[in-house]
Steps between C-alpha positions, in 0.01 A plus 500: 500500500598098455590490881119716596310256308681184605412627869122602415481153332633268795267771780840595643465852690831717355586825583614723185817790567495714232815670480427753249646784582691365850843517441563406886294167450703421151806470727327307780360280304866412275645451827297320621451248158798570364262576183483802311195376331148485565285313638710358749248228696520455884293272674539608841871566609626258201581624143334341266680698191299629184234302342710226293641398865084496606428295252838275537375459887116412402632225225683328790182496771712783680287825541200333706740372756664815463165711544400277780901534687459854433169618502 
């Protein structure tokens, strides 16, 4: 995906939840995003959103100071 490569491209260590089949972590995950859709992007306890917010946050400076608050 967008959000995978954007990761692999900046050497930012990302753990993938597939959800495939989970119907328990579908629910966890909309409550705790809000979001139905997928990906939804956390960088450590903070919700990033899906990949448009990503990329909204990186064309601001944001996700570096994010990563580095975070990580």
């Amino acid at each position: 995906s967008a959000a995978k490569r954007y990761f692999a491209d900046n050497d930012v260590e990302y753990e993938e939840v597939d959800l495939t089949g989970d119907r328990q972590a579908r629910l966890d995950l909309m409550e705790r995003s809000g979001q139905r859709t997928v990906p939804q992007i956390f960088i450590g306890q903070t919700h990033v959103g899906g990949y448009s917010d990503l990329m909204a946050l990186h064309a601001k400076g944001q996700v570096k100071p994010l990563l580095e608050q975070e990580g």
